[in-house]
N, C-alpha and C positions, 0 to 999 in steps of 0.2 A: 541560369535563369531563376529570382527570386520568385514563390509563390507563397502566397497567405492562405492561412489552414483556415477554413471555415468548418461549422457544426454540420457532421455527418446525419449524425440521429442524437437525441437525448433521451437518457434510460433512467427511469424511478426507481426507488429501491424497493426490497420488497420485503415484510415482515419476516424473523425468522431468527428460531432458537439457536442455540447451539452451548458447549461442554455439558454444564450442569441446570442449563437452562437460562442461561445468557439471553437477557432478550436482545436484538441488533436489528440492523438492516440489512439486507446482502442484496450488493450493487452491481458486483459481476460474480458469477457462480450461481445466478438463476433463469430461468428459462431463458427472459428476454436478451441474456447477455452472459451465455453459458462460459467464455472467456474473451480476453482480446489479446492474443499472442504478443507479450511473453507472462502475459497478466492470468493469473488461473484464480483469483477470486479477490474481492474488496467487501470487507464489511465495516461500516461504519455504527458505532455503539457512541449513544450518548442520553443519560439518566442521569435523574439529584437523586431515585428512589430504589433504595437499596436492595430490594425484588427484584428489583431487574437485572440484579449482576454480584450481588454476593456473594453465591452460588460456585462464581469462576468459573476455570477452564479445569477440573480435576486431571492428574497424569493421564497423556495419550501417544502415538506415534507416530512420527513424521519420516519421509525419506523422499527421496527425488527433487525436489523444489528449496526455497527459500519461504521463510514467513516474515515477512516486515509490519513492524509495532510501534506505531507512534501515536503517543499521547499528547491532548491537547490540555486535558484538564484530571484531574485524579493521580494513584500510584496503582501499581500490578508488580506485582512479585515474581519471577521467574526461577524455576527450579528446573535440573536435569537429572535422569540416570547417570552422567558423566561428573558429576558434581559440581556443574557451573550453577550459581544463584548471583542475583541480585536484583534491585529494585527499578524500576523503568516509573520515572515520576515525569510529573508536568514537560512540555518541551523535549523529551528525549526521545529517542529512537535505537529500536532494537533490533539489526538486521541478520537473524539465522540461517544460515546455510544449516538447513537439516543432511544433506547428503546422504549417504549409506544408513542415516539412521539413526531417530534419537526419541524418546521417551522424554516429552516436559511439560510442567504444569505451569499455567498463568492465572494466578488468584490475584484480587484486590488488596491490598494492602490499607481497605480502610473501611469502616463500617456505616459512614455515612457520606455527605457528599455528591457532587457532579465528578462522574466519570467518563469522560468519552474521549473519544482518540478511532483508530483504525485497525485494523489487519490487512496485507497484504499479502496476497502470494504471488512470488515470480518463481516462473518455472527455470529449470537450468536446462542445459542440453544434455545428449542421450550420452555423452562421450564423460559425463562431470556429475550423475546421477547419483555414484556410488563415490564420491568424495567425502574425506573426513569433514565432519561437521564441524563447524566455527562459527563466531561472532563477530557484529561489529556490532558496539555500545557506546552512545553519547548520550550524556545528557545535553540540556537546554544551551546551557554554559559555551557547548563545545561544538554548536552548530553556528555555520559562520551565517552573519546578516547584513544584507545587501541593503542599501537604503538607495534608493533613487527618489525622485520630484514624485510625490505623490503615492512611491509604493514603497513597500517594505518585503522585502524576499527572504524569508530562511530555505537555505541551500542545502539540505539534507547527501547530495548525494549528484551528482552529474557536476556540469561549471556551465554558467549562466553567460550570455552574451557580454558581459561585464568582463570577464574572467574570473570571476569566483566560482570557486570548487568547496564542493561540500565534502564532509569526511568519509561516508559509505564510498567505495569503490567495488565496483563488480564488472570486470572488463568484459565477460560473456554473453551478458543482455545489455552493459551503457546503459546503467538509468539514469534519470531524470525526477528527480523527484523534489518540489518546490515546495513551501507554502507562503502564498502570497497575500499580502492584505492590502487593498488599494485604497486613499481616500476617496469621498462622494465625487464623482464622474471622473475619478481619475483614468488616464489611460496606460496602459502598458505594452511596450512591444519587448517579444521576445524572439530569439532563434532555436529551434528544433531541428533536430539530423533527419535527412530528407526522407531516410528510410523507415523512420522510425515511429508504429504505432504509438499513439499518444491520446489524452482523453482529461479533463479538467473534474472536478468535483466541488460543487457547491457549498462552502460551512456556513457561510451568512452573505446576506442582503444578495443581490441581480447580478450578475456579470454579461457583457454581452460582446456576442464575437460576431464581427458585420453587423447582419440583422437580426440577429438572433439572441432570447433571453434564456441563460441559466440560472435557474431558483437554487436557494437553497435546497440542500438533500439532492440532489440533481446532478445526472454522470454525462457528461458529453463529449462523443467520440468525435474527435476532431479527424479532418482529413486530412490526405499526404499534403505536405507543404514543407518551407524551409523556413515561415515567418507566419507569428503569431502576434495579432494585434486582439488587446483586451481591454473593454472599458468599463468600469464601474459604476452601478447607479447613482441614484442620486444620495442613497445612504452611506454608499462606497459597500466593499464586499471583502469576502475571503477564501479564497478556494486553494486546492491544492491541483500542481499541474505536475503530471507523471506520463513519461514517454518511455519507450525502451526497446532496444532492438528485437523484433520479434523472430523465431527459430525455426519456424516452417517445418515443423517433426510430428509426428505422429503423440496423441497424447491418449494414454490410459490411465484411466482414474478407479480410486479403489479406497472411497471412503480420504485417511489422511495420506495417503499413497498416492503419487502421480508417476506413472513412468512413461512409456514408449509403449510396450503391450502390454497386455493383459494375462501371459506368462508372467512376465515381470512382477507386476501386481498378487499373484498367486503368490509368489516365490517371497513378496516383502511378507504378506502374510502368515507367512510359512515362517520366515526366519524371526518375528515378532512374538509368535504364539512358543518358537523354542527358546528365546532369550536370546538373539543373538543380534541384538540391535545394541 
């Protein structure tokens, strides 16, 4: 039986710093929307003015989770304790599996300019916490793009109703991770895995699901469903839509640490402060 996802609740973001004083928004990882399994935080950053984010993300450390990094507009620099670097510019996407543990800095790569783009975190399961850490890195180039009547879809990562499959693959959580541009009152239907939490975000102009309008800046958790119909305002819009199998686990949080408990958490701590990350 096909069902259409309608807007659950809609969540505003909320001011807030972060590395060296990053100014952002965080859209999930605050009160009103502390997660949505398999999702453990979204911050969305976007400045012309160099205070806001020159700063960076100085070295820090990661274990348990995934951090997902996609830029819209600007460069960020990526460095590790392991010796991975490279540069993540306009259009790309940088999907970390921190796993067992990594130590890395995300700087600007420019000193003036519009920077904005996202962080995501997906959490992994209790059984895949302590995996070696890896990448997946595309640029703009090597995201494939979907054109239909009136939208335009880059495929970061899931396969769209169409069949296009985007290059990220993370068979543990099956995301879903779009970004779509529709023209002025275009519409859009899409298919979602029936089980799968899912939730849209606003970058420009209205979007609306049923009766319901998403602004700009604007997070809306969609409900269970198999089918997503989306229309465009009159200026048309562009949001990003991200679903992904949620894990039903117990989650302990410890600053950049997420595990299962709060032993856990002690113990990354513990192994961070002796070097053994």
């Amino acid at each position: 039986m096909t069902m259409n996802r309608s807007i659950k609740q809609i969540i505003k973001g909320m001011p807030a710093t972060d590395g060296a004083g990053v100014e952002l928004v965080r859209v999930i990882g605050q009160p009103a929307l502390n997660m949505f399994d398999p999702f453990l935080l979204l911050d969305a950053f976007r400045s012309d003015n160099p205070d806001d984010y020159i700063a960076g993300f100085p070295p820090h450390p990661h274990r348990g989770f995934e951090t997902v990094t996609y830029l819209l507009n600007g460069k960020m620099r990526h460095q590790d304790n392991a010796g991975h670097e490279g540069v993540i510019e306009a259009g790309g996407i940088q999907w970390m599996t921190a796993g067992k543990g990594i130590i890395h800095s995300e700087m600007p790569e420019q000193e003036d300019g519009l920077l904005e783009g996202f962080q995501l975190w997906v959490n992994l399961p209790a059984d895949h916490k302590m995996d070696d850490p890896k990448y997946q890195e595309f640029n703009a180039a090597q995201i494939p793009l979907e054109i239909r009547e009136g939208a335009q879809i880059r495929v970061i990562s899931g396969t769209t109703s169409q069949g296009l499959s985007g290059p990220v693959t993370q068979p543990l959580t099956e995301p879903l991770y779009l970004d779509v541009t529709l023209a002025p009152n275009a519409t859009l239907s899409e298919s979602i895995a029936q089980n799968h939490n899912a939730f849209i975000y606003g970058i420009t102009g209205q979007t609306q699901i049923q009766s319901r309008v998403v602004n700009r800046d604007e997070l809306a958790i969609l409900n269970q469903g198999s089918e997503l119909e989306i229309q465009a305002g009159a200026d048309g819009s562009r949001f990003l839509l991200i679903s992904g199998q949620p894990l039903n686990e117990p989650v302990a949080r410890g600053g950049p640490f997420v595990m299962n408990t709060q032993q856990q958490i002690k113990q990354a701590f513990s192994d961070y402060q002796s070097g053994r990350f």
